[in-house]
N, C-alpha and C positions, 0 to 999 in steps of 0.2 A: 756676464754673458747674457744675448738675448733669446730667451727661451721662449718669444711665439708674436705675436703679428702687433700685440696691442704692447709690448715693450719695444718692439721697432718704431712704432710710431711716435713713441714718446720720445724714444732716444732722437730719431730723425728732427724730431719738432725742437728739441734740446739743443744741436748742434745747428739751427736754424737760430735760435736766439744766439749763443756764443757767436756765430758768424756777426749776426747784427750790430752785436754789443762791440767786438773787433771794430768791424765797419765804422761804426760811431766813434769810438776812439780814435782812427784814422786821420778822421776830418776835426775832431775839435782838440785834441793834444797836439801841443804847439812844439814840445822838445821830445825830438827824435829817441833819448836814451829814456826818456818817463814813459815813451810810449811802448817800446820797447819790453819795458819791463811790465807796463801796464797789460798788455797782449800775450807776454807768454805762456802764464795759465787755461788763459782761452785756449789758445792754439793748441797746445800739447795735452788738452783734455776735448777738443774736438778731433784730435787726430786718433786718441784712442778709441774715441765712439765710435769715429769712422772704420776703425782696423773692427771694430767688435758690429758696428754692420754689414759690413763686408763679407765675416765671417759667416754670421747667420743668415744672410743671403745665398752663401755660398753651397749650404746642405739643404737637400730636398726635401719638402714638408715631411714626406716617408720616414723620413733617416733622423728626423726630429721624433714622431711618435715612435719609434722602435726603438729608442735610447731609452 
């Protein structure tokens, strides 16, 4: 979980490279099933970051220091 401003950032900048590195694969994997399988850990560990920034966006700095 993201517990404050400088772990969002990282996460953000994390799921900016995953994106990339997808992207790149995209264009230069030639077989559809290599790619495929090439991309799914990307995906399903950028989708978790994204559920887990979301989250932390989601509570107010408030509701953060009062925990």
């Amino acid at each position: 979980m993201i517990a404050n401003d400088q772990e969002l950032k990282v996460t953000l900048e994390r799921i900016a490279e995953f994106q990339a590195q997808v992207a790149h694969l995209r264009n230069t994997e030639t077989n559809p099933a290599n790619y495929r399988g090439a991309v799914s850990g990307f995906l399903t560990e950028t989708d978790r970051m994204q559920l887990e920034v979301r989250e932390y966006l989601s509570v107010h700095p408030r509701e953060l220091t009062a925990v």
